[in-house]
MIMI-470333 format. One record per residue (C-alpha): x, y, z. Coordinates in Angstrom, 1 decimal. Layout:
# residues N
- xx,yy,zz
- X,Y,Z
...
# end
This chain:
# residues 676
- xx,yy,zz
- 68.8,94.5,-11.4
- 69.9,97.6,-13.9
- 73.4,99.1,-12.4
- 71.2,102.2,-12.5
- 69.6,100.9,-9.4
- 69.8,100.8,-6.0
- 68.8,99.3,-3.0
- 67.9,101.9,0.1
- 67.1,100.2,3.1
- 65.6,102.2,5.8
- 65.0,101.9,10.1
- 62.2,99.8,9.8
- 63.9,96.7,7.7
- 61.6,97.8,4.2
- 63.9,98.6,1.3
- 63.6,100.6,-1.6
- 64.3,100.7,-5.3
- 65.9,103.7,-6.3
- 67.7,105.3,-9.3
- 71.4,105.7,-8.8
- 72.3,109.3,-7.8
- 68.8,109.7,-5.9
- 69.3,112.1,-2.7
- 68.6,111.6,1.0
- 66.7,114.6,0.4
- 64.4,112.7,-2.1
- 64.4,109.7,-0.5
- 62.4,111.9,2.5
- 60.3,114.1,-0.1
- 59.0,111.0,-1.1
- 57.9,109.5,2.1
- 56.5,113.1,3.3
- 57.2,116.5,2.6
- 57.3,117.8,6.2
- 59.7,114.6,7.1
- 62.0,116.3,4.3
- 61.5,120.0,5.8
- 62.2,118.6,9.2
- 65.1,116.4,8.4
- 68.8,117.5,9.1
- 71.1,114.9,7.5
- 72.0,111.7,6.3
- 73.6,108.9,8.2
- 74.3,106.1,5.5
- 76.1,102.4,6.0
- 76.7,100.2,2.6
- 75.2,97.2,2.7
- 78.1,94.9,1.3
- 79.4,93.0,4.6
- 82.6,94.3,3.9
- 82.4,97.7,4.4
- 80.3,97.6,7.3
- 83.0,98.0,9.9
- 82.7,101.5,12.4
- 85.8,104.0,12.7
- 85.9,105.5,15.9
- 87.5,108.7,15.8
- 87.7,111.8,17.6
- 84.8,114.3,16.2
- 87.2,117.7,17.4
- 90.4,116.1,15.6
- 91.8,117.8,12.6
- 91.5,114.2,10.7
- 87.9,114.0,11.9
- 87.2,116.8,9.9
- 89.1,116.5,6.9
- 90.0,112.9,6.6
- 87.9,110.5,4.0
- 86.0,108.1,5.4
- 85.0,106.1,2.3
- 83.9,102.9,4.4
- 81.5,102.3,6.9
- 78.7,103.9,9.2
- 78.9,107.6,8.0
- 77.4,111.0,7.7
- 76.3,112.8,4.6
- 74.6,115.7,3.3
- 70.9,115.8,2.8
- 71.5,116.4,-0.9
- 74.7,113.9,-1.5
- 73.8,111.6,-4.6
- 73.6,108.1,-3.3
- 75.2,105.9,-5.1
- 75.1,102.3,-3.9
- 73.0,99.9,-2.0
- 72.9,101.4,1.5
- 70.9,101.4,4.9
- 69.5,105.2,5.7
- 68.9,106.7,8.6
- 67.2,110.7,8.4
- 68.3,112.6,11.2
- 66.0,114.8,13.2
- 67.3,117.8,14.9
- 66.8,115.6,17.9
- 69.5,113.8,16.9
- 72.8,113.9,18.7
- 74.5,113.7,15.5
- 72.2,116.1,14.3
- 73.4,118.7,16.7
- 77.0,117.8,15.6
- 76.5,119.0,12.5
- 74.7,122.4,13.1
- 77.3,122.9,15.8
- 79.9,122.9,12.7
- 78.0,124.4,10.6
- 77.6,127.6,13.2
- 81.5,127.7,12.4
- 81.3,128.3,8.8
- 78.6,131.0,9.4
- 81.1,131.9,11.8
- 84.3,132.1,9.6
- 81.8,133.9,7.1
- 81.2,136.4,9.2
- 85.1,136.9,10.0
- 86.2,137.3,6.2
- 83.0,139.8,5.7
- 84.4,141.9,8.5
- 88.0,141.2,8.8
- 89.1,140.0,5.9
- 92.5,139.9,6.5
- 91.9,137.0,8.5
- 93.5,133.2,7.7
- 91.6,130.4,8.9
- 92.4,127.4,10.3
- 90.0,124.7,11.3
- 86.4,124.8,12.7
- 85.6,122.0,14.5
- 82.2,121.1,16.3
- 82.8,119.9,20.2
- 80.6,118.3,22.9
- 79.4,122.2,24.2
- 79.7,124.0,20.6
- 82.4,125.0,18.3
- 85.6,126.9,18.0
- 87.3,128.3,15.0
- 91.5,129.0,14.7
- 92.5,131.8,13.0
- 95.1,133.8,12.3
- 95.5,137.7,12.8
- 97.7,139.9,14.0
- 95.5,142.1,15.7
- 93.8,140.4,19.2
- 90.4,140.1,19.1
- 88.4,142.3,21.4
- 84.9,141.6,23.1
- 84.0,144.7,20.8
- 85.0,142.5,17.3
- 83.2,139.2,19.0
- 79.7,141.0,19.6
- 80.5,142.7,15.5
- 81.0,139.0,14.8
- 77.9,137.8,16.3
- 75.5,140.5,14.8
- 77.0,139.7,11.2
- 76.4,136.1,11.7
- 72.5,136.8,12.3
- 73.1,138.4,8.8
- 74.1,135.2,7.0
- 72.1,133.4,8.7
- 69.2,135.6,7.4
- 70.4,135.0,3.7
- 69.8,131.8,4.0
- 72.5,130.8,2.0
- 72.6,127.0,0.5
- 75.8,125.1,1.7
- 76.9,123.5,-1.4
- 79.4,120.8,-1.5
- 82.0,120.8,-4.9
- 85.4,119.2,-5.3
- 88.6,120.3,-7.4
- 91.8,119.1,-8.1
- 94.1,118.6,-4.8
- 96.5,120.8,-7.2
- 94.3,123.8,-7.3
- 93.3,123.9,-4.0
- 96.9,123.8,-2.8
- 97.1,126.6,-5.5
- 94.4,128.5,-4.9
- 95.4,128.9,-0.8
- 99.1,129.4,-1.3
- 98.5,132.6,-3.3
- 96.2,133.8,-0.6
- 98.3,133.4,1.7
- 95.9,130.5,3.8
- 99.0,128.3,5.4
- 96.6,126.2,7.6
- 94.6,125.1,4.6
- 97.6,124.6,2.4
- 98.9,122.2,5.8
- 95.5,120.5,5.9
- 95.1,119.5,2.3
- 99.1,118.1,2.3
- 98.2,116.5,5.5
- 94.9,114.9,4.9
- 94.9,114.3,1.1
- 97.4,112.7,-1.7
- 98.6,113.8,-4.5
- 96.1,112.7,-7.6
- 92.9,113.1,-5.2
- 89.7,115.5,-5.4
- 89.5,117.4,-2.6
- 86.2,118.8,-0.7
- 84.9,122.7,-0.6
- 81.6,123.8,0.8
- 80.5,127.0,-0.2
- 77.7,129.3,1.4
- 77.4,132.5,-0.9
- 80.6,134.0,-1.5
- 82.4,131.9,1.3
- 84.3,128.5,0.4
- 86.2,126.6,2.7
- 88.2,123.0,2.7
- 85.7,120.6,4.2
- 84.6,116.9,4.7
- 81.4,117.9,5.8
- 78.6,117.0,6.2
- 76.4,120.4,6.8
- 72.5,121.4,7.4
- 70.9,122.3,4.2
- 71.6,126.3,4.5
- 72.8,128.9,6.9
- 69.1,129.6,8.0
- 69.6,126.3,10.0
- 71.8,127.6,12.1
- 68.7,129.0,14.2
- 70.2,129.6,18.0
- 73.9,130.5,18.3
- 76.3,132.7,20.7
- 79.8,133.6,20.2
- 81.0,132.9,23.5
- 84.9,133.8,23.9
- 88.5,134.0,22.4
- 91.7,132.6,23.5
- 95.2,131.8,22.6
- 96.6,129.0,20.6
- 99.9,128.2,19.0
- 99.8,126.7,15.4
- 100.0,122.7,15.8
- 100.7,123.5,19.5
- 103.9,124.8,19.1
- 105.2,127.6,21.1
- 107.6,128.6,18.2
- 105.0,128.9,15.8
- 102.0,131.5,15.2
- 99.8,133.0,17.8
- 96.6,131.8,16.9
- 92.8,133.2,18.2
- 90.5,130.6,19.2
- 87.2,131.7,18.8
- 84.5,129.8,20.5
- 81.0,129.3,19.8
- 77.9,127.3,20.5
- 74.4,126.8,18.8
- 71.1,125.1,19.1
- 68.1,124.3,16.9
- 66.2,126.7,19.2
- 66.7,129.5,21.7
- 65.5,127.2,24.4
- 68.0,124.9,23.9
- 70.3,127.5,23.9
- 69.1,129.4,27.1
- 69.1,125.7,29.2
- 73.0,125.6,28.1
- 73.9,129.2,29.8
- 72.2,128.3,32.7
- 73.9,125.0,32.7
- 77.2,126.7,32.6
- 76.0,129.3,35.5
- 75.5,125.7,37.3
- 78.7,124.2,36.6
- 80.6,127.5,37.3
- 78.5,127.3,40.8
- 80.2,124.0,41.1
- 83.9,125.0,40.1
- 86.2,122.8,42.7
- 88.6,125.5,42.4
- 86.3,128.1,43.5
- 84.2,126.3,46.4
- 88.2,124.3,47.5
- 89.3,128.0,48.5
- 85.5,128.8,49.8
- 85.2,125.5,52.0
- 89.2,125.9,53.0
- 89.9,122.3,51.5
- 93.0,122.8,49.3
- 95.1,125.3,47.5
- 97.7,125.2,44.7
- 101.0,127.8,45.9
- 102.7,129.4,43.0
- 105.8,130.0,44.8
- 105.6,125.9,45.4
- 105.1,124.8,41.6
- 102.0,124.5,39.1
- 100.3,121.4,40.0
- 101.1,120.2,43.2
- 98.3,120.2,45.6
- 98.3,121.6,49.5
- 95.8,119.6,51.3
- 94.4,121.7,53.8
- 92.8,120.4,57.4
- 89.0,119.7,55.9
- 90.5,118.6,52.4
- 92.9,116.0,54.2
- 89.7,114.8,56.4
- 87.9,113.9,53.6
- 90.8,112.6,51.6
- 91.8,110.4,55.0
- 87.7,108.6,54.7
- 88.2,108.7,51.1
- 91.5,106.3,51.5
- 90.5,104.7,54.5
- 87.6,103.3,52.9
- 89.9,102.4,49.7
- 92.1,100.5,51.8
- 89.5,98.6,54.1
- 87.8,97.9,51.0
- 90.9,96.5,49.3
- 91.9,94.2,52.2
- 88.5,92.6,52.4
- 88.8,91.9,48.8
- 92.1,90.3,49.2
- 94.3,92.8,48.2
- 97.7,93.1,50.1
- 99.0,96.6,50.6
- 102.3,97.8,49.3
- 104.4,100.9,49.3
- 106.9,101.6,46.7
- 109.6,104.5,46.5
- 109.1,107.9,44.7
- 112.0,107.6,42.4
- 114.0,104.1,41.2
- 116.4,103.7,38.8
- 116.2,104.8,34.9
- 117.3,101.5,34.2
- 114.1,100.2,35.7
- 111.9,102.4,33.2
- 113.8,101.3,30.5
- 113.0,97.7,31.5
- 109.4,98.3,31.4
- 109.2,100.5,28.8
- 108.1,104.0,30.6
- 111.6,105.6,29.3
- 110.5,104.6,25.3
- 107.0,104.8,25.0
- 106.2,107.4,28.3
- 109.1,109.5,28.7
- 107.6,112.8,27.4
- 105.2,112.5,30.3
- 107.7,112.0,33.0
- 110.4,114.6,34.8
- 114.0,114.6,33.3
- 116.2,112.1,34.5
- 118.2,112.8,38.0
- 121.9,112.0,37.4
- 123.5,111.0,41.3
- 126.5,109.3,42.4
- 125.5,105.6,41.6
- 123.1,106.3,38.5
- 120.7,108.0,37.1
- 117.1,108.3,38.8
- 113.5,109.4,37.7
- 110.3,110.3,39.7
- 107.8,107.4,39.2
- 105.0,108.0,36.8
- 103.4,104.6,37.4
- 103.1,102.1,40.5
- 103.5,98.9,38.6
- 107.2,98.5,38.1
- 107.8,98.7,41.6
- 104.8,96.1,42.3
- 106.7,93.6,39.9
- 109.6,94.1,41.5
- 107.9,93.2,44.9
- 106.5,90.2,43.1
- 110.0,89.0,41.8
- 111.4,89.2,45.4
- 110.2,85.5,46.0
- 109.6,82.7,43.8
- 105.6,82.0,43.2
- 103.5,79.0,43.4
- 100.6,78.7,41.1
- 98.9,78.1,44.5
- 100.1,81.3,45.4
- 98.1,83.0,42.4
- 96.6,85.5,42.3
- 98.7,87.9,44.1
- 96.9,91.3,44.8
- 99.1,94.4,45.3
- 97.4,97.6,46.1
- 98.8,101.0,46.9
- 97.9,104.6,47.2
- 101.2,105.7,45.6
- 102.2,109.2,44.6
- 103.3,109.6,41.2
- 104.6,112.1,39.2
- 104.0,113.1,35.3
- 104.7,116.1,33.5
- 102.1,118.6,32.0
- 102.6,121.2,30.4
- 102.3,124.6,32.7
- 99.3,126.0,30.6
- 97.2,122.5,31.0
- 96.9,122.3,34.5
- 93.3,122.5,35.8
- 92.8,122.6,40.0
- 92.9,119.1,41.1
- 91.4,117.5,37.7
- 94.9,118.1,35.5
- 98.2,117.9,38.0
- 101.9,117.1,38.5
- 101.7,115.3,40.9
- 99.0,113.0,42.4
- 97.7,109.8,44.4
- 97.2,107.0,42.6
- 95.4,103.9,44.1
- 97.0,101.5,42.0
- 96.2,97.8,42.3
- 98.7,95.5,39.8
- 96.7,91.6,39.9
- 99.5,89.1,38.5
- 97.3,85.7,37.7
- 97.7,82.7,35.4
- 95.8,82.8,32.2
- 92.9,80.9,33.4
- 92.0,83.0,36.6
- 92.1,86.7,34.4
- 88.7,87.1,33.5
- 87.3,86.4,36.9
- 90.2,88.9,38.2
- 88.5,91.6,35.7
- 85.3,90.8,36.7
- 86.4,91.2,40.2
- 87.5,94.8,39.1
- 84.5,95.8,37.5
- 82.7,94.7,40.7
- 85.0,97.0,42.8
- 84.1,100.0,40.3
- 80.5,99.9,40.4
- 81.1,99.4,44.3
- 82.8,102.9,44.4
- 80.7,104.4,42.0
- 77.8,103.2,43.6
- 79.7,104.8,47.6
- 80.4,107.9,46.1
- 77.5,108.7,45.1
- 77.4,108.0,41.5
- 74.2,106.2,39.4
- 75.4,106.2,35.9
- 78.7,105.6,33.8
- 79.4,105.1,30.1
- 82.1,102.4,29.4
- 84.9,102.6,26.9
- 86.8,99.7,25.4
- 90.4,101.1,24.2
- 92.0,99.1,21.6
- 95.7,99.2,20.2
- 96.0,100.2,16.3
- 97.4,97.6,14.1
- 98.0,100.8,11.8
- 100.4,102.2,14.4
- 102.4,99.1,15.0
- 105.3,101.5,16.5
- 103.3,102.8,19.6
- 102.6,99.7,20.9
- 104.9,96.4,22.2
- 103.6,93.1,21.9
- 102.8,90.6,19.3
- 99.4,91.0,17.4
- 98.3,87.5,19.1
- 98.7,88.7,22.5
- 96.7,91.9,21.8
- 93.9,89.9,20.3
- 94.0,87.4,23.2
- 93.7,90.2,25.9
- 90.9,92.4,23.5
- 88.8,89.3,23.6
- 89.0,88.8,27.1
- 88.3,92.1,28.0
- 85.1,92.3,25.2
- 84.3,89.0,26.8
- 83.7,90.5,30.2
- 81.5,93.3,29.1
- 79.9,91.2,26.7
- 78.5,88.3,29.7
- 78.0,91.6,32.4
- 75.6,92.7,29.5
- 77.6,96.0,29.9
- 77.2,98.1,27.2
- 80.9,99.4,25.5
- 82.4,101.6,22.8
- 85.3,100.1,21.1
- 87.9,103.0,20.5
- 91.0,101.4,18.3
- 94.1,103.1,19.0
- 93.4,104.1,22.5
- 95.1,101.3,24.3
- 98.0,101.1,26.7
- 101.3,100.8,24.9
- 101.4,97.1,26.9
- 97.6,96.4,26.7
- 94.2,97.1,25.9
- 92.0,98.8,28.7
- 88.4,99.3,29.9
- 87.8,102.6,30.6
- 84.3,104.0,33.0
- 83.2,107.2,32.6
- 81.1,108.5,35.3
- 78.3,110.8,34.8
- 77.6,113.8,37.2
- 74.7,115.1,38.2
- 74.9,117.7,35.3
- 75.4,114.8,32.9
- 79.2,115.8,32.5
- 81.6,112.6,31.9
- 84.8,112.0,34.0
- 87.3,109.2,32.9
- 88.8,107.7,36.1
- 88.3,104.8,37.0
- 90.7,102.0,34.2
- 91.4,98.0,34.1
- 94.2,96.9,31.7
- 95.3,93.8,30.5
- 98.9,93.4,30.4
- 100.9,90.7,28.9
- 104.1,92.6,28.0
- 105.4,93.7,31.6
- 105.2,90.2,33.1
- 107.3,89.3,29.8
- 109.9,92.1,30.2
- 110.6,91.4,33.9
- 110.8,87.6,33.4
- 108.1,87.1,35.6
- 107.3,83.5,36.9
- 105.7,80.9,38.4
- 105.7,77.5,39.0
- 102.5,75.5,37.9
- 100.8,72.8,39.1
- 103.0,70.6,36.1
- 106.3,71.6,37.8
- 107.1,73.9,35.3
- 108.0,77.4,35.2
- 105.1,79.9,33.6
- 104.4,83.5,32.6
- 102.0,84.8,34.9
- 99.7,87.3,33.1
- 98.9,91.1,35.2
- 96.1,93.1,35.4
- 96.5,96.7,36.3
- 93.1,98.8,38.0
- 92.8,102.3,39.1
- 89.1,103.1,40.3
- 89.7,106.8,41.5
- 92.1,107.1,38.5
- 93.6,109.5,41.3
- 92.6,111.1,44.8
- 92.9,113.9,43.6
- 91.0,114.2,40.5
- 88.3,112.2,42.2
- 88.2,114.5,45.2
- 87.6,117.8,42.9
- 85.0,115.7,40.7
- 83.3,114.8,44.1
- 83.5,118.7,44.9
- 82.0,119.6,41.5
- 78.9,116.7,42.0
- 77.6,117.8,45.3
- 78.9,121.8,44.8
- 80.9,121.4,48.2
- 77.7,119.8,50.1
- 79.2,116.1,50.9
- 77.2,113.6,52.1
- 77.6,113.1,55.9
- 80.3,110.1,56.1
- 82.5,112.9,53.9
- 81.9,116.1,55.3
- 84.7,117.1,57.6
- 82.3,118.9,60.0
- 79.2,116.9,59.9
- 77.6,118.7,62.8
- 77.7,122.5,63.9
- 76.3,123.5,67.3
- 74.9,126.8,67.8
- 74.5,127.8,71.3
- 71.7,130.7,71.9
- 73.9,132.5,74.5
- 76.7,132.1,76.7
- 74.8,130.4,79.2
- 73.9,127.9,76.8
- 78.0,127.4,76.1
- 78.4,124.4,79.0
- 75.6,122.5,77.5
- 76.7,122.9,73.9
- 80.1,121.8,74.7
- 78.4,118.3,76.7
- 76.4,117.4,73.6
- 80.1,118.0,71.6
- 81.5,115.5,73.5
- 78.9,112.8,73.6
- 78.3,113.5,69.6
- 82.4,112.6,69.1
- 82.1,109.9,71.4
- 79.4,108.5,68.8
- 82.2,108.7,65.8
- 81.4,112.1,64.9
- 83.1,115.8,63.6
- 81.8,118.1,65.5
- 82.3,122.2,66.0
- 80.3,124.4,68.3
- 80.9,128.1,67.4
- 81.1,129.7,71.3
- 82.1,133.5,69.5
- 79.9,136.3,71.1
- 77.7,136.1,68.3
- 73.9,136.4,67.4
- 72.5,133.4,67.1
- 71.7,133.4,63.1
- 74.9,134.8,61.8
- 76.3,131.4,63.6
- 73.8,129.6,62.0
- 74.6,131.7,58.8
- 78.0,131.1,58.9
- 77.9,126.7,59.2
- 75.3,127.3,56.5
- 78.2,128.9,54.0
- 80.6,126.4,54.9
- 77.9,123.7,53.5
- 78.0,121.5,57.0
- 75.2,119.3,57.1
- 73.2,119.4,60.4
- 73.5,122.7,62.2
- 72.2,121.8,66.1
- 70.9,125.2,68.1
- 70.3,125.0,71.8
- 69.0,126.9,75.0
- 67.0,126.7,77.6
- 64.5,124.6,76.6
- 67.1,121.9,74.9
- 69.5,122.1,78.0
- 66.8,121.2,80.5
- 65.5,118.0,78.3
- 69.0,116.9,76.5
- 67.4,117.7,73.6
- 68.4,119.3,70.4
- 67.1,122.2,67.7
- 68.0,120.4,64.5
- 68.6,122.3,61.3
- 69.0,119.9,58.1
- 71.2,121.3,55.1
- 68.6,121.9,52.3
- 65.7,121.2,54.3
- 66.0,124.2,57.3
- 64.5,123.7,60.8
- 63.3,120.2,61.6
- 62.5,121.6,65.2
- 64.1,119.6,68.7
- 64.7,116.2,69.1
- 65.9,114.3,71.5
- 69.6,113.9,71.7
- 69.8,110.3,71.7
- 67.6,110.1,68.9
- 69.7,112.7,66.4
- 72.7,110.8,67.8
- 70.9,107.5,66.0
- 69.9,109.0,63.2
- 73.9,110.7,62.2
- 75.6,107.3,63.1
- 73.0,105.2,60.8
- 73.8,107.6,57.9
- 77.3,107.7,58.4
- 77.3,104.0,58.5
- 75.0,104.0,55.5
- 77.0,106.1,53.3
- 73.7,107.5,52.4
- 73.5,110.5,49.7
- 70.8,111.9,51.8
- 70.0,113.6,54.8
# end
């Protein structure tokens, strides 16, 4: 074959001949011409086995952007000369990726827009994100909602002109040149950061605007078809405090305005949902300034549900043959240098404590204070595995402008589990986790999760302990698991535990959001650090191996994910009033408060609201506070020992007898059921 040919093979296995430096673009003109006016970009993978190998890496991160990515499954401009054998894919603007890649090009338009009308502006990095796009720059002057809707209405403009985005490349040298003398710090700091000395470096240009890229982008600015500039906020320059004040201006876009409309409405949805919001609404918990950032007040109806949250935790942990532990709040520092926490963790945890025998620190983790519960005795390979569990408090430091209601804290519940096993029993203890995390998933009311393989980085030997073997041995037992569950995983290298790899499920909400709680880890480098043994069936001393598992990740982040799925309205094993009884008048009072007590004798929360009252702003009033059966009664109930039932979401179910309703609540409490 003539080295002025290629091979392109596309999705359905046929491959084409091709001169060297054909385009995606005319790779698609030639199969149709509405396929190439309907196409978006490029995703490309050589075909030589050795550069077929994936990179994870995070789309938002400054390296994502601007960092080469000269091997593997990649993304490229429609009009990018291809030039060697590769398999191509022609993205739609149903694409996901697709999406992506409008999203970032809706920042340039964006930073386009910014220079027209502010050109004093620096820029920093526009980056495409799961709901849009933000841009950093720098000005002196803040932003007001005034300069945002100017921003907006000029971006309509260049998206009118249509403007091709064309991709060149010049020296690393001039471009370092070329943003110094304007003044453009960021750019100079990306271009040191994410480039050599000797290379070529990237610019994409749309009409007079040119700006450091990677790319890829749509074929013009008149792609950019549904778009909103949304909102500004603060940002320090690489996220310190003592550098500049950058703006963040956010943005989202679409391929169409009905895209774009669902979004908004999706976002008046979630802000419905807010935990923050409906936890001071439904009186459940409250954060107190004067008490620290952080650190949660459990109120009477939060600490209900959080009391059948960890009650069922703990029944379920003993029936799987987990012992229950409790460990102090704050050991020794010695003991976190043993395991590691005080190298690898310490800017997460509080500052040391310096008292009269040593110095202490508040725990961060569970686990060093299950091994030492497992070092207090000698072990008997007949005695593996041992199961610790605990709901432990733990402590970590975040920064005071990260914290987020009960889904970013200071301090939090952990229920910790730390398996210690031989070798041979460790994939059927991960599979017994996995079982556990679909069984709480599947209690709390959740369908669908996404799974997430974290790997350590043999690049980035220094943030992680352990010999390569090990890491290999536990990867493969971990990818072993998921592989014979046929569960479906995304390797993510450099995402590991410094001690050991990790399986990360994501659960999906009913808006499609992911949450990352629930976690199993393979360890092999604690058991190693506290000399763990025990004796095996040959009479000789072994190292056992652990396995750590969180499934709420922690009670509180679970609890304000659980607020934020069912907008406050918890199924009827969680609510902390489950029933309300509305009595018609006062002479209906006596009867209400009989049917009270026989409903509590049955296992159930009950209130009757006896206030001199009309009957419907009772009924009103349970309504607000989301309880799930509201019960009226007067005459005609008294006399029959019947009820009025009124079903959240459904309304008035009309009277029943009591014995009957008293049936029905005790079979969906002891259902767990969703529904009513």
């Amino acid at each position: 074959m003539s080295e002025q040919i290629i091979r392109i093979q596309l999705p359905d296995g046929s491959v084409r001949e091709v001169s060297r430096g054909t385009t995606a673009y005319d790779v698609a003109m030639s199969i149709s011409p509405r396929l190439a006016a309907a196409v978006v970009v490029a995703r490309i993978r050589p075909l030589t086995p050795a550069t077929t190998g994936v990179v994870e890496t995070d789309e938002t991160s400054e390296a994502a952007m601007y960092g080469s990515a000269e091997s593997g499954e990649r993304l490229v401009d429609l009009t990018a000369p291809l030039t060697e054998d590769v398999a191509l894919e022609l993205l739609k603007e149903s694409d996901e990726a697709a999406l992506k890649v409008v999203r970032h090009s809706a920042a340039h338009v964006m930073a386009t827009a910014i220079l027209e009308l502010f050109p004093e502006t620096k820029l920093g990095h526009g980056p495409a994100t799961d709901s849009g796009f933000f841009y950093d720059v720098y000005r002196e002057t803040p932003f007001s909602d005034e300069d945002l809707a100017a921003i907006e209405t000029r971006m309509g403009a260049v998206v009118a002109r249509d403007e091709k985005f064309l991709r060149e490349e010049e020296s690393r040298e001039m471009g370092l040149k070329d943003y110094a003398e304007h003044g453009d710090f960021m750019k100079v700091h990306f271009i040191e950061k994410f480039t050599q000395s000797g290379d070529e470096i990237s610019l994409y240009r749309n009409g007079k605007f040119v700006d450091f890229c990677r790319g890829p982008h749509v074929p013009s600015t008149g792609r950019v078809k549904a778009f909103k500039v949304t909102s500004v906020a603060g940002a320090y320059w690489l996220g310190d405090e003592k550098n500049q004040q950058l703006q963040r201006i956010y943005g989202t876009a679409f391929f169409n305005t009905k895209d774009l409309d669902a979004h908004f409405k999706r976002l008046e949805e979630i802000k419905a949902r807010d935990h923050r919001v409906l936890g001071k609404q439904l009186d459940l918990f409250s954060i107190q300034e004067v008490a620290g950032s952080g650190l949660i007040f459990w109120h009477a109806k939060g600490g209900l549900i959080r009391k059948t949250m960890e009650d069922w935790m703990r029944e379920e942990c003993i029936r799987r043959g987990y012992d229950m532990v409790y460990t102090p709040h704050i050991m020794r520092r010695e003991l976190w240098k043993i395991s590691g926490h005080e190298g690898f963790y310490s800017q997460n945890m509080y500052p040391p404590m310096e008292l009269d025998d040593a110095e202490y620190r508040l725990k961060p983790m569970n686990c060093p204070g299950h091994i030492l519960i497992y070092k207090n005795s000698p072990k008997s390979y007949r005695d593996l595995p041992v199961r610790y569990a605990e709901l432990g408090n733990v402590y970590r430091y975040e920064r005071s402008g990260t914290m987020h209601g009960l889904l970013r804290v200071r301090g939090f519940t952990q229920d910790d589990a730390h398996i210690f096993c031989t070798p041979e029993q460790v994939v059927d203890e991960i599979e017994g986790c996995l079982d556990f995390a679909e069984a709480v998933l599947k209690t709390f009311g959740f369908s669908e999760y996404r799974v997430e393989l974290s790997l350590h980085d043999p690049k980035k030997s220094g943030e992680f302990v352990g010999n390569p073997g090990d890491w290999e041995k536990a990867e493969s037992a971990l990818k072993g698991v998921l592989t014979k569950r046929g569960v479906a995983f995304k390797a993510i290298p450099g995402e590991g535990a410094f001690y050991g790899p990790k399986i990360d499920i994501k659960l999906v909400d009913v808006l499609g959001r992911l949450w990352q709680l629930s976690t199993v880890q393979f360890d092999f480098n604690l058991p190693a650090r506290f000399q763990l043994e025990y004796k095996g069936e040959d009479g000789e001393l072994h190292q056992p191996v652990m396995v750590h598992r969180a499934l709420f990740g922690s009670v509180e982040r679970f609890f304000g994910v659980l607020i934020e799925h069912y907008a406050g309205a918890f199924p009827l094993w969680l609510a902390p009033v489950q029933i309300g009884i509305v009595p018609i008048s006062e002479k209906h009072v006596e009867y209400a408060v009989a049917v009270k007590a026989k409903l509590e004798a049955a296992g159930l929360r009950v209130e009757v609201d006896q206030r001199n009252e009309k009957m419907n702003a009772k009924i009103r009033e349970f309504t607000l506070q989301k309880v799930p059966f509201v019960l009226v009664m007067g005459d005609k109930e008294a006399s029959t020992e019947a009820v009025s039932v009124r079903t959240r979401g459904k309304g008035d179910e009309g009277s029943v007898a009591l014995t009957d309703f008293i049936e029905r609540a005790r079979g969906l409490v002891a259902s767990k059921s969703v529904a009513l």
